[in-house]
C-alpha positions as CSV (number, residue, x, y, z in Angstrom):
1,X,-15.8,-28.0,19.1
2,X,-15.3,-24.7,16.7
3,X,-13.3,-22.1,17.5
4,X,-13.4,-18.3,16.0
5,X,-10.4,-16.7,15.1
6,X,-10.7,-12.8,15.0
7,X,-7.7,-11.2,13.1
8,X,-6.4,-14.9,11.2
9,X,-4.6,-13.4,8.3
10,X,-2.4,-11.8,10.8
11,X,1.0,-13.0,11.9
12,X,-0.4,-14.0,15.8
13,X,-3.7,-14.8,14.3
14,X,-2.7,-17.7,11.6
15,X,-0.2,-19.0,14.6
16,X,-3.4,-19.4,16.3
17,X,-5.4,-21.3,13.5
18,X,-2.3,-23.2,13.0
19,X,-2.0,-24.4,16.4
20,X,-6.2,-25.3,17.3
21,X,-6.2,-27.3,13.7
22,X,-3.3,-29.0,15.1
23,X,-5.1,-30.1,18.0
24,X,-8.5,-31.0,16.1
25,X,-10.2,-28.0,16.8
26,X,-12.4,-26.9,14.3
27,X,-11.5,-23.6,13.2
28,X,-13.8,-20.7,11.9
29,X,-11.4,-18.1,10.4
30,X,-12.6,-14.5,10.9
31,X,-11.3,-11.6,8.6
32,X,-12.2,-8.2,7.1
33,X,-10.8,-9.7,3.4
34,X,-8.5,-6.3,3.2
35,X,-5.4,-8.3,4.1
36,X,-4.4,-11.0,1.8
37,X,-5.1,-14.8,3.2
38,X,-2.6,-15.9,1.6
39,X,-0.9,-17.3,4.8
40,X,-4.4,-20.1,5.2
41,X,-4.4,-21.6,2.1
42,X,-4.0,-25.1,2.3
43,X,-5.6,-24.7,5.8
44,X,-8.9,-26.7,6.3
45,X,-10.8,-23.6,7.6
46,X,-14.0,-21.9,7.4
47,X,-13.6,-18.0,5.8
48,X,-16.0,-15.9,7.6
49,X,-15.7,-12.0,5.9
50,X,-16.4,-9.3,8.5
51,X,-15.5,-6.6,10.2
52,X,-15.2,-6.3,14.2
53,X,-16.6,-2.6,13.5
54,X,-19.5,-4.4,12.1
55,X,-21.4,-5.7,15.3
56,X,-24.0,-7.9,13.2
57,X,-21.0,-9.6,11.6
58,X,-18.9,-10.6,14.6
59,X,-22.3,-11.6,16.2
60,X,-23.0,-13.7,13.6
61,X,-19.2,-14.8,13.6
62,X,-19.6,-16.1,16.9
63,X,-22.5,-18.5,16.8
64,X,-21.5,-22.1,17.3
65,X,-18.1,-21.4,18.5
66,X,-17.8,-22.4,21.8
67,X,-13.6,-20.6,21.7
68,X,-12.8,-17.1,20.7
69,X,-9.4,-15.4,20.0
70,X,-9.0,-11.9,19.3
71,X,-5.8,-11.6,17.7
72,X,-6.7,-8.4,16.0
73,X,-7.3,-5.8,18.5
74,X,-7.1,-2.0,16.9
75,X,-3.7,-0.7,16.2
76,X,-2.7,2.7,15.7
77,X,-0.6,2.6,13.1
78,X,0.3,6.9,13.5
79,X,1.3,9.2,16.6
80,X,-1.7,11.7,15.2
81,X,-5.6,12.1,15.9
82,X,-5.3,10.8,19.5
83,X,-8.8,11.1,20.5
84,X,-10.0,9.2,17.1
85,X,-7.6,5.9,17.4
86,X,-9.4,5.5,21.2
87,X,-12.3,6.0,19.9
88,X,-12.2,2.9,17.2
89,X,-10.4,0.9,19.2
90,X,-13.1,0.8,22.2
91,X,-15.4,0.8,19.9
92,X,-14.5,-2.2,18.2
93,X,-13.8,-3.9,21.1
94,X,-16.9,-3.5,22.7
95,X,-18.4,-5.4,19.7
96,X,-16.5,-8.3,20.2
97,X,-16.9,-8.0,24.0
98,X,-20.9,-7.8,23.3
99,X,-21.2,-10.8,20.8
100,X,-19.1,-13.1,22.9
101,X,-22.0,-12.0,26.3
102,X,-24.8,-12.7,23.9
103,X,-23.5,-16.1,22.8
104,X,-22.4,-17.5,26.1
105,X,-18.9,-18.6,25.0
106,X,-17.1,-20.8,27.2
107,X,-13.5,-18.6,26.2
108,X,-12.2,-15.5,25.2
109,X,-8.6,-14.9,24.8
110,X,-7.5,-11.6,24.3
111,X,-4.3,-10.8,22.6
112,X,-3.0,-7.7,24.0
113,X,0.5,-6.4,24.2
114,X,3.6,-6.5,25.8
115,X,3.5,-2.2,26.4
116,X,1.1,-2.9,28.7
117,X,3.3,-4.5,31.3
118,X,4.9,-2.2,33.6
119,X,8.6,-1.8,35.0
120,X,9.6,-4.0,37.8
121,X,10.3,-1.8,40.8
122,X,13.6,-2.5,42.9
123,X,13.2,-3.2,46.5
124,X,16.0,-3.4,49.0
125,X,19.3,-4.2,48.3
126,X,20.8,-3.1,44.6
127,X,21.0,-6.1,42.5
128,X,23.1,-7.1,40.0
129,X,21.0,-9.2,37.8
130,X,18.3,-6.8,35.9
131,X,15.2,-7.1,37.3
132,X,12.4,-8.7,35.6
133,X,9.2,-7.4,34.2
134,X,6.1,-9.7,35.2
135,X,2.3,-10.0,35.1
136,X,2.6,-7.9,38.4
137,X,4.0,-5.3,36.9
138,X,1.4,-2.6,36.6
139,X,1.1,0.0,33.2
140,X,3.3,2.5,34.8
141,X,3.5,5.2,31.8
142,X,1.8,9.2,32.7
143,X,2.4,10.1,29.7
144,X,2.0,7.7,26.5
145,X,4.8,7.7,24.2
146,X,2.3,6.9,21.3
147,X,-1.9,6.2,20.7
148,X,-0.9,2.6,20.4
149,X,0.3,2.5,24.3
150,X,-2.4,4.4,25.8
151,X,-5.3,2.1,23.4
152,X,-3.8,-1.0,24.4
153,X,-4.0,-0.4,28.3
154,X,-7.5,1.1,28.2
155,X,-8.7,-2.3,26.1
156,X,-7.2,-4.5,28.5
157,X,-8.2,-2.6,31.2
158,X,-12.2,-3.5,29.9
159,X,-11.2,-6.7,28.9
160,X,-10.2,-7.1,33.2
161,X,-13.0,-5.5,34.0
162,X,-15.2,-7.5,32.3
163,X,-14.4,-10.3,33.1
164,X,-14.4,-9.6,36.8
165,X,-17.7,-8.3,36.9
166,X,-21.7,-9.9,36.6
167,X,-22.8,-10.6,32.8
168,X,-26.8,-9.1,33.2
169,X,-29.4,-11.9,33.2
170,X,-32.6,-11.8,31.1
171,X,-35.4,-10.2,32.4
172,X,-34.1,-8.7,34.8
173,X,-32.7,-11.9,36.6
174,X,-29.4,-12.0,38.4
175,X,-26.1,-11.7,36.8
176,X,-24.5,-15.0,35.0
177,X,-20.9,-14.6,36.3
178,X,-18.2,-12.2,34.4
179,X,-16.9,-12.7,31.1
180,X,-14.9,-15.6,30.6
181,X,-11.7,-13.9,29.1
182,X,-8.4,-14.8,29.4
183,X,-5.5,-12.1,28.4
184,X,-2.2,-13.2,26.6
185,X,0.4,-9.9,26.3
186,X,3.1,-11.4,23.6
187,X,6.4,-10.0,22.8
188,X,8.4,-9.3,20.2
189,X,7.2,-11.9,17.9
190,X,9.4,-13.0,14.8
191,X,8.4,-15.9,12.5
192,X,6.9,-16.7,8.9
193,X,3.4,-16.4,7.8
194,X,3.7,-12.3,8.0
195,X,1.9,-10.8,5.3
196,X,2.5,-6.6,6.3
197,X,4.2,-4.7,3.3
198,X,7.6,-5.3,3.3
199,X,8.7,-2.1,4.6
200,X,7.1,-2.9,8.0
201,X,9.0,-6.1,8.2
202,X,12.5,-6.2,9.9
203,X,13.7,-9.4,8.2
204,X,12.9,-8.2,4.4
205,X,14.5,-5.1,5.3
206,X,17.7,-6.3,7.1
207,X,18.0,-8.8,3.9
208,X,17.5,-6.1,1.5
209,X,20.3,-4.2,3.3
210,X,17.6,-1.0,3.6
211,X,18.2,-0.5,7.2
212,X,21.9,1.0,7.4
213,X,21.6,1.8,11.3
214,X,20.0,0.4,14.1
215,X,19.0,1.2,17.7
216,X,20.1,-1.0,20.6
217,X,18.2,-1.7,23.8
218,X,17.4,-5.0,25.1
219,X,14.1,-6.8,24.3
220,X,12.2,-10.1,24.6
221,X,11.8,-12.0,21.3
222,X,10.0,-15.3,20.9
223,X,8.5,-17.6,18.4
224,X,5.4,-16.6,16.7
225,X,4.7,-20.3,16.8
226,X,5.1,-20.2,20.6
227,X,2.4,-17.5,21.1
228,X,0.2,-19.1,19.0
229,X,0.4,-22.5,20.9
230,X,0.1,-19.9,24.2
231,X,-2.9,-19.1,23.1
232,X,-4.3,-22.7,22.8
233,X,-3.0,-23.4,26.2
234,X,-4.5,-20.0,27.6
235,X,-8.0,-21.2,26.7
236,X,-7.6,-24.7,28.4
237,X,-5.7,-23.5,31.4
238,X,-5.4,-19.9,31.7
239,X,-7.5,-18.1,34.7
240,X,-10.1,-16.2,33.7
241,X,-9.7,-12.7,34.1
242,X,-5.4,-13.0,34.1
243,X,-3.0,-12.0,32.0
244,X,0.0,-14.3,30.8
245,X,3.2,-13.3,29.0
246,X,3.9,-15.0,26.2
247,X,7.3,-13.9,25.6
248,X,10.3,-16.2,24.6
249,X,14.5,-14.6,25.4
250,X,16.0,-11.3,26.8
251,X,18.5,-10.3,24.7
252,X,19.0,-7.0,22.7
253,X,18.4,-5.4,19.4
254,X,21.9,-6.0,18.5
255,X,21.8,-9.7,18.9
256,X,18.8,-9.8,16.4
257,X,20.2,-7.8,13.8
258,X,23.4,-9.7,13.9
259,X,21.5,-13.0,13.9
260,X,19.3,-12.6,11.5
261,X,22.3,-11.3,9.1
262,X,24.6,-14.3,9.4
263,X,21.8,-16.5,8.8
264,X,20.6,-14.8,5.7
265,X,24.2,-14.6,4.6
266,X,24.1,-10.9,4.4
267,X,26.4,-8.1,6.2
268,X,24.5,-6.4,9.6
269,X,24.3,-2.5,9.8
270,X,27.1,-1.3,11.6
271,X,26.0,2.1,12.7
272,X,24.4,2.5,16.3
273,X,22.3,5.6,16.5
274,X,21.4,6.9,20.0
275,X,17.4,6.9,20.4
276,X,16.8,10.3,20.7
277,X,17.8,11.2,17.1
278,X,16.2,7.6,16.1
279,X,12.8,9.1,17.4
280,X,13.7,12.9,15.4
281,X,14.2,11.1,12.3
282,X,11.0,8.7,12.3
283,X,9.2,11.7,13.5
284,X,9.9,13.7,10.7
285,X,9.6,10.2,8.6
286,X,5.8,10.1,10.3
287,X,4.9,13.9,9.6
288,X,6.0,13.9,6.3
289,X,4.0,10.6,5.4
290,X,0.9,11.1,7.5
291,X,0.1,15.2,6.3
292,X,2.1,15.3,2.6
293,X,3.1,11.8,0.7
294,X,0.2,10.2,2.4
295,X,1.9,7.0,2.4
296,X,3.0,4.7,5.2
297,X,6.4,6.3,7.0
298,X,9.6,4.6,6.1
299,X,10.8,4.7,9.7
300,X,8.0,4.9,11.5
301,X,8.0,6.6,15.4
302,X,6.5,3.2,16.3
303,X,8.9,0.9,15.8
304,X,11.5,2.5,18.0
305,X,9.1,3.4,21.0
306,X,9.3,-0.3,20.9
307,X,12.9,-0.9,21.3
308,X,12.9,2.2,23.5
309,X,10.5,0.8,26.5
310,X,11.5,-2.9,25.7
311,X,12.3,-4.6,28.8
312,X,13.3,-8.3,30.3
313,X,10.3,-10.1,30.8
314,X,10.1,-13.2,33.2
315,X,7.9,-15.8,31.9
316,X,7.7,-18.0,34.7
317,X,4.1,-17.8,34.6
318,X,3.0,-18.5,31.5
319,X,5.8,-21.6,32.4
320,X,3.9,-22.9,35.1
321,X,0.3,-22.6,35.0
322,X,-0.2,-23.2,31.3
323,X,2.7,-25.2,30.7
324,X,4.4,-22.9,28.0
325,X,7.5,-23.3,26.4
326,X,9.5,-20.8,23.8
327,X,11.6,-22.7,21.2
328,X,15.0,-21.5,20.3
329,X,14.8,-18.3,18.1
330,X,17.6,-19.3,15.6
331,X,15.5,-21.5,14.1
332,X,12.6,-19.6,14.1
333,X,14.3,-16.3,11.7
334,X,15.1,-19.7,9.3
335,X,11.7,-20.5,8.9
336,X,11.1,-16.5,8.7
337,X,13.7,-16.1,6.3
338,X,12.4,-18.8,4.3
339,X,9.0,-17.1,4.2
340,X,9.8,-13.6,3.0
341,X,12.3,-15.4,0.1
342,X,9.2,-17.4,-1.0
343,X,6.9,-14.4,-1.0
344,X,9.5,-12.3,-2.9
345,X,10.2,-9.8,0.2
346,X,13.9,-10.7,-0.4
């Protein structure tokens, strides 16, 4: 059996590859060759160059693979032009969404995103635990605090619908069933194998002592290694037309940052900043990159809409119908650690 692999150079993506080659899966490693694959070498994989924009290409990617992950949905990587990140993310999605119909694969897993999940609503008594976000948990946002939020529910959303509804049959024959697509939403993920520039990285930067403040709110962190091992068990157990979390621990932004310190051997930031002037200051950081330096921001507005709608996520799920389990995270910043000293990110 070969399995495709859309978005492998990327941190979820090479997981992914990772974990099918460690099953005996035969791997076919999809990528537009703008990112360095640095992280495969080594790996006994086929390179396929494309481009999900390109619908020929993923098409052709396709053929023979009876498994395919798309790790590498679009990502807004700006708060600006709105209407034009929607527009390339459905666009490319449809592509792959197309290709997999036409080649009657037996699984598509999705990686979507853990903004997609909605708040748990409280019912009845007050509690005193926090209440836990789930697969149940409907997108719940009127207003999206960022492109990336709104494009990631509407490509789930066809990804759902999809897969609930009849694939046409040729000539005009009856439909062959919906698309066989599975949906994985992962959290925070942390872990080596990351090849972003080192600015977009929280480990190089905490290292590097370039991040003097931080924002805390509690989050769910987990293994990249997990989610890429989620994503092998999604395709031989998952239900089609689901969604599982692939999420690993509850604890907060402090507790990283503090982690991640003493294990580098490095002093933490000391200096809390509320989020609202978190969000003025990357806003600014955005506006000035996006319209003037035309570089990427140095604190971009993503990265603390992140912290800012982070929630506790129960797993339980993911725990019991595809027999997940997230590894301690201690060990995983080690291994992450390890990685950015070895590329020379710190």
């Amino acid at each position: 059996m070969k399995a495709l692999v859309i978005g492998a150079t990327g941190i979820i993506g090479n997981h992914v590859v990772r974990s099918l080659l460690d099953e005996g899966i035969d791997v076919r490693a999809f990528s537009r060759g703008v990112t360095s694959s640095r992280n495969l070498e080594g790996l006994n994989v086929e390179l396929f160059k494309g481009d999900i924009n390109d619908s020929r290409s993923v098409a052709r990617a396709m053929k023979g693979c009876s498994w395919v992950f798309h790790t590498a949905p679009y990502y807004p990587t700006n708060t600006f032009q709105r209407g034009y990140h929607l527009k390339m993310a459905m666009a490319g999605l449809e592509n792959v969404l197309k290709a997999a119909e036409l080649n009657s694969i037996d699984r598509l897993v999705y990686t979507s995103s853990l903004t997609t999940i909605g708040s748990p609503r409280k019912v009845g008594a007050i509690r005193e635990l926090p209440l836990l976000a789930d697969e149940s948990c409907a997108y719940d946002l009127k207003r999206p605090p960022h492109p990336y939020f709104e494009v990631k529910f509407r490509m789930e959303e066809e990804v759902k619908r999809r897969a609930q509804m009849g694939r046409p049959g040729l000539g005009g024959q009856p439909g062959l069933g919906g698309l066989p697509a599975v949906i994985v939403n992962p959290s925070g993920c942390f872990g080596p194998y990351e090849l972003k520039p080192a600015s977009l990285c929280l480990i190089p930067q905490l290292v590097n002592r370039k991040l003097p403040v931080f924002v805390d709110h509690p989050i769910n962190v987990v293994d990249v290694a997990d989610v890429g091992r989620g994503h092998v068990l999604a395709a031989r157990k998952g239900k089609i037309g689901d969604r599982y979390i692939l999420g690993g621990h509850n604890v907060t932004v402090r507790w990283i940052v503090e982690t991640i310190c003493k294990l580098a051997g490095v002093s933490p930031p000391w200096i809390k900043i509320p989020i609202p002037l978190a969000l003025t200051t990357a806003w600014i950081s955005e506006f000035l990159s996006f319209y003037l330096l035309k570089i990427p921001p140095f604190f971009p507005i993503l990265g603390v809409r992140f912290v800012q709608y982070g929630e506790p996520l129960d797993i339980s799920k993911a725990k019991k119908e595809l027999g997940y389990a997230p590894s301690p995270m201690e060990e995983c910043f080690v291994r992450a650690i390890d990685w950015f000293r070895k590329i020379g990110y710190c």
